[in-house]
NUFI-759046 format. One record per atom (N, C-alpha, C, O): residue number from 1; residue in one letter; chain; atom name; x, y, z. Coordinates in nm, 3 decimals, decimal comma. Each point is the difference from the previous one (the first is absolute). Layout:
N
DRENNU   num   residu   chaine   atome      east     north        up
DRENNU   NUM        A        A      CA         X         Y         Z
...
END
This chain:
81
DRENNU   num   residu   chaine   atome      east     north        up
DRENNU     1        X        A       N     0,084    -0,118     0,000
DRENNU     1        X        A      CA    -0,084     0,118     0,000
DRENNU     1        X        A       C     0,088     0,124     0,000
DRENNU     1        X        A       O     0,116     0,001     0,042
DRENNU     2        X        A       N    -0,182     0,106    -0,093
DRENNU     2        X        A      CA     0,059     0,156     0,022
DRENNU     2        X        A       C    -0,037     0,087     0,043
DRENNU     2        X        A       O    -0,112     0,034    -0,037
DRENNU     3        X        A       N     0,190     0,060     0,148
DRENNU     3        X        A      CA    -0,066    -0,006     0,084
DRENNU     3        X        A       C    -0,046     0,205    -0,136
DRENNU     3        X        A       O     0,086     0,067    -0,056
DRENNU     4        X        A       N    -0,207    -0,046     0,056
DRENNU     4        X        A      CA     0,002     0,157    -0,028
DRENNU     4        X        A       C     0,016     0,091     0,087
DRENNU     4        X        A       O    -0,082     0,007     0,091
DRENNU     5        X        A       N     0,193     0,089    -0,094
DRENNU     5        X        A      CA     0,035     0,116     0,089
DRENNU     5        X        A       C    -0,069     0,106    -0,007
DRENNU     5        X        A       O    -0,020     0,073     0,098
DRENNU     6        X        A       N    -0,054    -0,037    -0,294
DRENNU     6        X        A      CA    -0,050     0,108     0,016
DRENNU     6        X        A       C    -0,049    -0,016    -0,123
DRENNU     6        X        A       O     0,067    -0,053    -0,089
DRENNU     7        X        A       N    -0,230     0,112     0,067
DRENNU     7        X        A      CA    -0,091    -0,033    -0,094
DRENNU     7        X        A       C    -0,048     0,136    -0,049
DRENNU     7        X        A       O    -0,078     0,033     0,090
DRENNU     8        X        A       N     0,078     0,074    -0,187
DRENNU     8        X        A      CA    -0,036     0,102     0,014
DRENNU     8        X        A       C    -0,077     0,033    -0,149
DRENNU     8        X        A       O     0,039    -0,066    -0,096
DRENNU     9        X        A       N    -0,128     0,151     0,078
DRENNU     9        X        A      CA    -0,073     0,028    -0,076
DRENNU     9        X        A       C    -0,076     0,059    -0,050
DRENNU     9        X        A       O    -0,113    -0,016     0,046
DRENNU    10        X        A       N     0,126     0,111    -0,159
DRENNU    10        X        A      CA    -0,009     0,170    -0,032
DRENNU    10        X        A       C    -0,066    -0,024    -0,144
DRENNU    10        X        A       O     0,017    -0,084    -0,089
DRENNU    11        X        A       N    -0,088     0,181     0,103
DRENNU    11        X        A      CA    -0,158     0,082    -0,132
DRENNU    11        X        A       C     0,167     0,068    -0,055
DRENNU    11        X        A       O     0,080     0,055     0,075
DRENNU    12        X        A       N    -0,059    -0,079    -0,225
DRENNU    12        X        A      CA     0,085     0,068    -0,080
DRENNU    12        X        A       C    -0,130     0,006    -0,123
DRENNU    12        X        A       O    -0,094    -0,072    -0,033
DRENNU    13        X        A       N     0,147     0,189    -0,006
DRENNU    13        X        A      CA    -0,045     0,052    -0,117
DRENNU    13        X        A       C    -0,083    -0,090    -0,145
DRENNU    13        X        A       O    -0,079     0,057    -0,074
DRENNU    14        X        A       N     0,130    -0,237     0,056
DRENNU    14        X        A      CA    -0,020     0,007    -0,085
DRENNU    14        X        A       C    -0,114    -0,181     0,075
DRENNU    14        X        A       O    -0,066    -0,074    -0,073
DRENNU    15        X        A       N     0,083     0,059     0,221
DRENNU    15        X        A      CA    -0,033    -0,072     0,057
DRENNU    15        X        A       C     0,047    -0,067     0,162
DRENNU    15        X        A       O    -0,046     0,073     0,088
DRENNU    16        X        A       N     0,115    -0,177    -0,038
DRENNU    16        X        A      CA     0,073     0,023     0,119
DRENNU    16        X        A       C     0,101    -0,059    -0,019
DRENNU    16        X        A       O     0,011    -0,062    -0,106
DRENNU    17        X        A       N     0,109     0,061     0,213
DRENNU    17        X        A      CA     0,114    -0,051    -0,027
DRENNU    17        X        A       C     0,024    -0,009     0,158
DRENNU    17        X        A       O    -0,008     0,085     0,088
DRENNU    18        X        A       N     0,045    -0,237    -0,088
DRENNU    18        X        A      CA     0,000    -0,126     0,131
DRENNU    18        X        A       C     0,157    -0,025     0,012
DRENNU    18        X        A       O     0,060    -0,084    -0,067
DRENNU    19        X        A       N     0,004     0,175     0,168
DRENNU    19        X        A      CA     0,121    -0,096     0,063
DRENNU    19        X        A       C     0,017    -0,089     0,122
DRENNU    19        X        A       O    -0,086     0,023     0,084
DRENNU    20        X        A       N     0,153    -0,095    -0,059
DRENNU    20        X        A      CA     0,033    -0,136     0,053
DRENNU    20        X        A       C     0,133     0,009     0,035
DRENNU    20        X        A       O     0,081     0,073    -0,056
DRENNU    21        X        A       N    -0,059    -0,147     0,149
DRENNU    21        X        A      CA     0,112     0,048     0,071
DRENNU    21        X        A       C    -0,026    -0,169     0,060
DRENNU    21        X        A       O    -0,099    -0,038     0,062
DRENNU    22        X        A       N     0,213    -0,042    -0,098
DRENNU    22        X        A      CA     0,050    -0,144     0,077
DRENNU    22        X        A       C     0,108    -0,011     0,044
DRENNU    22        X        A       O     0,097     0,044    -0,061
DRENNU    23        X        A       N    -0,086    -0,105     0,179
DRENNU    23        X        A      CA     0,120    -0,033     0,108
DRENNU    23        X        A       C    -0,022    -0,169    -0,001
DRENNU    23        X        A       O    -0,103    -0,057     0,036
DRENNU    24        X        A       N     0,231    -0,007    -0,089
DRENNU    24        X        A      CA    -0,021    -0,128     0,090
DRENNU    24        X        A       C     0,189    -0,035    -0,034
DRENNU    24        X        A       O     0,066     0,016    -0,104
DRENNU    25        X        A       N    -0,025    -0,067     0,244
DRENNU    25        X        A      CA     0,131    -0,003    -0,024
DRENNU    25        X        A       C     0,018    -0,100    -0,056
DRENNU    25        X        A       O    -0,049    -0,108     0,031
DRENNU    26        X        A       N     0,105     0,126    -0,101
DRENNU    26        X        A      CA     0,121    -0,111    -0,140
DRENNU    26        X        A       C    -0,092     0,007    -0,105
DRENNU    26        X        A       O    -0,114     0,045    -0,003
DRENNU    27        X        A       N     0,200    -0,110    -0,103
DRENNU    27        X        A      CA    -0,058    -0,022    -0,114
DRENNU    27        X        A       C    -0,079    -0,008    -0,073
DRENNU    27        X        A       O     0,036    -0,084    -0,082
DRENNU    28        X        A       N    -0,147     0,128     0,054
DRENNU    28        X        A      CA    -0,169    -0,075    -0,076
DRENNU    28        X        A       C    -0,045    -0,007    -0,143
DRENNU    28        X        A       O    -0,004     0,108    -0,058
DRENNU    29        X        A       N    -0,022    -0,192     0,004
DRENNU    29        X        A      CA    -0,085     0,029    -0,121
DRENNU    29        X        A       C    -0,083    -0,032    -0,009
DRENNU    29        X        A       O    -0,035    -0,103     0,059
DRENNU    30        X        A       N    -0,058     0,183    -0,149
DRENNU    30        X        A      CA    -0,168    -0,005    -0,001
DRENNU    30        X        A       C    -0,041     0,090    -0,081
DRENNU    30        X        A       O     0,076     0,047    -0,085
DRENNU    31        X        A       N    -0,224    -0,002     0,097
DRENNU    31        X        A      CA    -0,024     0,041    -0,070
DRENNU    31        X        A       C    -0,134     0,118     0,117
DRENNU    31        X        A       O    -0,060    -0,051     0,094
DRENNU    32        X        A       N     0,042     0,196    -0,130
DRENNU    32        X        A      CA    -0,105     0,021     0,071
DRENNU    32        X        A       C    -0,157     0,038    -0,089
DRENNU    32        X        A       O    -0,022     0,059    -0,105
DRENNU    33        X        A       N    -0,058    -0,120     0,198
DRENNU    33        X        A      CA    -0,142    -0,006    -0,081
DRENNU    33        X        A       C    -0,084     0,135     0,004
DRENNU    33        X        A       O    -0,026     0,025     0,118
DRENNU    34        X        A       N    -0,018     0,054    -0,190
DRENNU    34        X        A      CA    -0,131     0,096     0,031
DRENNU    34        X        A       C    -0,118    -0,056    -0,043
DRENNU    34        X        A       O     0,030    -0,093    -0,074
DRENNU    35        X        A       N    -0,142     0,104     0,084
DRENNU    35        X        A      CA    -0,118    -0,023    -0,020
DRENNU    35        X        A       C    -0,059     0,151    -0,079
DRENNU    35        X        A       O     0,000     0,115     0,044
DRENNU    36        X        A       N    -0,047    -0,170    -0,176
DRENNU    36        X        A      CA    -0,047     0,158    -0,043
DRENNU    36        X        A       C    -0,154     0,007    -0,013
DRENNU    36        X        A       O    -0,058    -0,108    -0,004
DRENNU    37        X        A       N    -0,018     0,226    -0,005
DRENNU    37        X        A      CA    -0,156    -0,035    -0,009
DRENNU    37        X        A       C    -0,015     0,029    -0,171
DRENNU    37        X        A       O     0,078     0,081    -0,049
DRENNU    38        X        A       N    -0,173    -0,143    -0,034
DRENNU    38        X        A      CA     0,002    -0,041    -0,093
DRENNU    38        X        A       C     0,014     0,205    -0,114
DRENNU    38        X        A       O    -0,058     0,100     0,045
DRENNU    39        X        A       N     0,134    -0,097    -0,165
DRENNU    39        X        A      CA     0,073     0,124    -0,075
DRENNU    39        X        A       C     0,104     0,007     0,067
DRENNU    39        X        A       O     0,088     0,051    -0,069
DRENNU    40        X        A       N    -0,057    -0,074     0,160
DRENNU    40        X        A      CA     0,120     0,037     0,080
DRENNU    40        X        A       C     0,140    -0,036    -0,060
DRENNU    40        X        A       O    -0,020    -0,119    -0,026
DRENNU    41        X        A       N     0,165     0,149    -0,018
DRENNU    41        X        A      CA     0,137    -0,032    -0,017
DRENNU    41        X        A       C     0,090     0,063     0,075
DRENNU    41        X        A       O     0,002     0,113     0,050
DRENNU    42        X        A       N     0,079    -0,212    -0,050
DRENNU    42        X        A      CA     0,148     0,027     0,053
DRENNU    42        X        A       C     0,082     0,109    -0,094
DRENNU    42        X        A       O    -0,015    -0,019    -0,121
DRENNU    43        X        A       N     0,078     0,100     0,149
DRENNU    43        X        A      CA     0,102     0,048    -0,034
DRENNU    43        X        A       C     0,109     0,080     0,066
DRENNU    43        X        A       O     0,012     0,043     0,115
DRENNU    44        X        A       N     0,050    -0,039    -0,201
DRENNU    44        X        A      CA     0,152     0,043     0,053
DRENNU    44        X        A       C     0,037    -0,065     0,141
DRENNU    44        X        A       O     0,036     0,057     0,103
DRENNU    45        X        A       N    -0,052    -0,180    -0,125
DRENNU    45        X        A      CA     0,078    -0,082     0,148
DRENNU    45        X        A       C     0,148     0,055     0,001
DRENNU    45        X        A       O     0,061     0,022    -0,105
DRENNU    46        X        A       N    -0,007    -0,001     0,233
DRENNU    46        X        A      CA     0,119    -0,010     0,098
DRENNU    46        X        A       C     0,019    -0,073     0,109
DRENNU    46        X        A       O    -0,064     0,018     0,104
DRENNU    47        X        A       N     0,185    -0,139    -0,124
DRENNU    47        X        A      CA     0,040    -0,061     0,082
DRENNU    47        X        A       C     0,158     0,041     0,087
DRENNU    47        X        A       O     0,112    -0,042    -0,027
DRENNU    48        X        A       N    -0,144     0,120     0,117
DRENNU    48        X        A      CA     0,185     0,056     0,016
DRENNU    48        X        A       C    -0,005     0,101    -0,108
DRENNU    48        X        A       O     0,108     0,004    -0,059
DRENNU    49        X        A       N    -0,187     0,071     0,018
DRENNU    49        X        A      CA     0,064     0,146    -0,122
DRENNU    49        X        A       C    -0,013    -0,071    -0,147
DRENNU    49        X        A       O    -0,011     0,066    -0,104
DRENNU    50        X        A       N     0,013    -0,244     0,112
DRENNU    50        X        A      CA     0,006    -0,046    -0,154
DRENNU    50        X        A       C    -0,118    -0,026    -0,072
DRENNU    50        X        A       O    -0,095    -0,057     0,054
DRENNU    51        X        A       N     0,093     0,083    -0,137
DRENNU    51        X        A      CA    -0,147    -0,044    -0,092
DRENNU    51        X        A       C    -0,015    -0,166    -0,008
DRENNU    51        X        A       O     0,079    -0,080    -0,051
DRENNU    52        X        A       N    -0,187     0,058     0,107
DRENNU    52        X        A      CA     0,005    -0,148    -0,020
DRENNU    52        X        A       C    -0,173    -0,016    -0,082
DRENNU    52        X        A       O    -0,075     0,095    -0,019
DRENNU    53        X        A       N     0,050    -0,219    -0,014
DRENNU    53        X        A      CA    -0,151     0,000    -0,102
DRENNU    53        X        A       C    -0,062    -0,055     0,093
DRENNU    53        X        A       O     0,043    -0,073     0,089
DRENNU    54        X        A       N    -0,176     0,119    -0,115
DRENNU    54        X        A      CA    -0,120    -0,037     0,103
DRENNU    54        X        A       C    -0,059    -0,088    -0,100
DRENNU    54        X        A       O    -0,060     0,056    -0,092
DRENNU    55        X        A       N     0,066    -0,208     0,091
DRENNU    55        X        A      CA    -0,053    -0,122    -0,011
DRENNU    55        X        A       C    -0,113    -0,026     0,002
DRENNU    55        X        A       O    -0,008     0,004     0,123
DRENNU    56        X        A       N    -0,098    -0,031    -0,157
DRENNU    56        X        A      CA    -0,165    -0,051    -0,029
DRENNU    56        X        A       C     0,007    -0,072     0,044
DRENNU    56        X        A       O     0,056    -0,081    -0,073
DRENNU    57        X        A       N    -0,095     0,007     0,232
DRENNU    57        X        A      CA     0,008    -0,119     0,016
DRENNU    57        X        A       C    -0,086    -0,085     0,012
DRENNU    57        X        A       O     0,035    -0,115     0,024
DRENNU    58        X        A       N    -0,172     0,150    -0,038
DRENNU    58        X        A      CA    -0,120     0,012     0,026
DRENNU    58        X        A       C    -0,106     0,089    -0,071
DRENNU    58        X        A       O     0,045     0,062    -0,097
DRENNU    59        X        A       N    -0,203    -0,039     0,132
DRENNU    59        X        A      CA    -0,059     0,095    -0,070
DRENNU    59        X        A       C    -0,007     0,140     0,133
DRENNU    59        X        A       O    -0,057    -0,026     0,106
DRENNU    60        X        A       N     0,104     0,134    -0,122
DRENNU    60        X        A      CA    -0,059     0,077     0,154
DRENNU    60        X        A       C     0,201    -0,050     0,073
DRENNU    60        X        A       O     0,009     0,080     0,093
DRENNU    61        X        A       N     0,059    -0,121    -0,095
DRENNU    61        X        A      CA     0,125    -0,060     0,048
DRENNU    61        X        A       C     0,126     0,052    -0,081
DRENNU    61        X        A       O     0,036    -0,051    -0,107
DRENNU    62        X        A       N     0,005     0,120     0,146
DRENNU    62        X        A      CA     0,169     0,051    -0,036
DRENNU    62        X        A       C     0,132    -0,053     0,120
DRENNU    62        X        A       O    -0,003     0,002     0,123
DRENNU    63        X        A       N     0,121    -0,052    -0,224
DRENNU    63        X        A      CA     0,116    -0,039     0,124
DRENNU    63        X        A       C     0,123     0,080    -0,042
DRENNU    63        X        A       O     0,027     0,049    -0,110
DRENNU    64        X        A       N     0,021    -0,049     0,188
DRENNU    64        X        A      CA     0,164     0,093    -0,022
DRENNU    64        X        A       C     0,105    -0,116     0,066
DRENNU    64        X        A       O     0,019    -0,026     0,119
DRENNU    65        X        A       N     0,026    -0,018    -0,208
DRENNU    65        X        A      CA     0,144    -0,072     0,030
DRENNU    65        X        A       C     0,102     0,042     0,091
DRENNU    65        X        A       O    -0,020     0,118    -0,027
DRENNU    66        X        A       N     0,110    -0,114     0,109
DRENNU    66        X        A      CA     0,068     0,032     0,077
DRENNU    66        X        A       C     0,105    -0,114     0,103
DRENNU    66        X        A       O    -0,032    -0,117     0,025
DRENNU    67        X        A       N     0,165     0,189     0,025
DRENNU    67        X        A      CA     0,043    -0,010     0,041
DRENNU    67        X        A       C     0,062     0,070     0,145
DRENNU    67        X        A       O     0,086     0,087     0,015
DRENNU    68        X        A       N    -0,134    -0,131     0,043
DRENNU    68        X        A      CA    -0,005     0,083     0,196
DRENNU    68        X        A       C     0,134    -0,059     0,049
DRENNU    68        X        A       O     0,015    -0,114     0,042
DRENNU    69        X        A       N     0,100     0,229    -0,057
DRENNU    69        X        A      CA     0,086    -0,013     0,124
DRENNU    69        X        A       C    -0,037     0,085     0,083
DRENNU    69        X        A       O     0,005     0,122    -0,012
DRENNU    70        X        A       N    -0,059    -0,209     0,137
DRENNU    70        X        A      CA    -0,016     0,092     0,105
DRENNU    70        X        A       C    -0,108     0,090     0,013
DRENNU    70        X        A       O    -0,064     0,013     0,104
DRENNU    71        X        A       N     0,037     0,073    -0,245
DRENNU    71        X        A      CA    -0,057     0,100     0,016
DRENNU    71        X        A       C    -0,061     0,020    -0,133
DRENNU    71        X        A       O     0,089    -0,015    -0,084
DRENNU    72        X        A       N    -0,217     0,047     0,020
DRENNU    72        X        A      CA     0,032     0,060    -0,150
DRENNU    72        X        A       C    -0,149     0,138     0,033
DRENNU    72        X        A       O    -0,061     0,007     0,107
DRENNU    73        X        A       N     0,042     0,059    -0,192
DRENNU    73        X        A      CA    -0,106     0,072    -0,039
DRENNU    73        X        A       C    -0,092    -0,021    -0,142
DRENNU    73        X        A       O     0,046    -0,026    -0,111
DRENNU    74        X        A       N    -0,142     0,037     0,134
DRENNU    74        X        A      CA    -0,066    -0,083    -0,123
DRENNU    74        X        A       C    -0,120     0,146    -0,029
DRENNU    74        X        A       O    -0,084     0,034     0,084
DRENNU    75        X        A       N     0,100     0,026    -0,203
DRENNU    75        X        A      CA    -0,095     0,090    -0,019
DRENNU    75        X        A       C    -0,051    -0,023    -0,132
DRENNU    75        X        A       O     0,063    -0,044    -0,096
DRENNU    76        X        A       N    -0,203     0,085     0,103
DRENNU    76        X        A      CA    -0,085    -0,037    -0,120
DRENNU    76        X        A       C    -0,099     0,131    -0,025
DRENNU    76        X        A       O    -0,051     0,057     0,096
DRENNU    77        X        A       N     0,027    -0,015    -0,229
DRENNU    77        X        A      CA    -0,091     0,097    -0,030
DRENNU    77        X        A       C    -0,120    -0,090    -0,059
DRENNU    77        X        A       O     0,020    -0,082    -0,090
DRENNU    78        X        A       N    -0,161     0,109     0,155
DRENNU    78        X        A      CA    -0,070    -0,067    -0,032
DRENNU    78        X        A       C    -0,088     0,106    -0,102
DRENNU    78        X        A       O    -0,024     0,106     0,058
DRENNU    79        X        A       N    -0,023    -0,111    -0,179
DRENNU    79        X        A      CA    -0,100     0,088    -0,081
DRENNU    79        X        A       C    -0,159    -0,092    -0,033
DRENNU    79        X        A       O    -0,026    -0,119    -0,012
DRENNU    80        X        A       N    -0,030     0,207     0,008
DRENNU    80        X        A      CA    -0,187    -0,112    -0,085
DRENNU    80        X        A       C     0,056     0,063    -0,135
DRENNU    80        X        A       O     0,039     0,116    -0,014
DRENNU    81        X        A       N    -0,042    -0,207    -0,072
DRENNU    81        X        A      CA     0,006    -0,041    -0,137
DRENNU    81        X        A       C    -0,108     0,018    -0,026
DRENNU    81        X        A       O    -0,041    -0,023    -0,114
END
């Protein structure tokens, strides 16, 4: 499990944009899940500052790939399409 340090989440201009904040000591890989309500997309994911692709994993389900040393930040701009 991981543990979340800090979940935060702001009305931007073109829709909201969700950061995440994970702590778990050592190593991890995974992937993190959002749940979207239906028009809804991912964009411009940041994992650590890097662009990573937000994955379809599901219908309403987006994942972001990742790697947690220790610590990462995970930010997502969410828009209705």
């Amino acid at each position: 499990m991981v543990e979340i340090a800090d979940c935060r989440s702001e009305a931007v201009s073109s829709g909201r944009r969700i950061t995440v904040v994970l702590h778990k000591k050592g190593r991890q890989f995974g992937q993190v899940l959002f749940t979207l309500p239906a028009g809804w997309r991912a964009v411009e994911p940041l994992v650590d500052g890097a662009k990573r692709p937000a994955v379809q994993l599901a219908p309403g389900v987006v994942g972001l790939g990742l790697t947690l040393e220790d610590s990462a930040q995970v930010e997502v701009r969410f828009v209705n399409a």
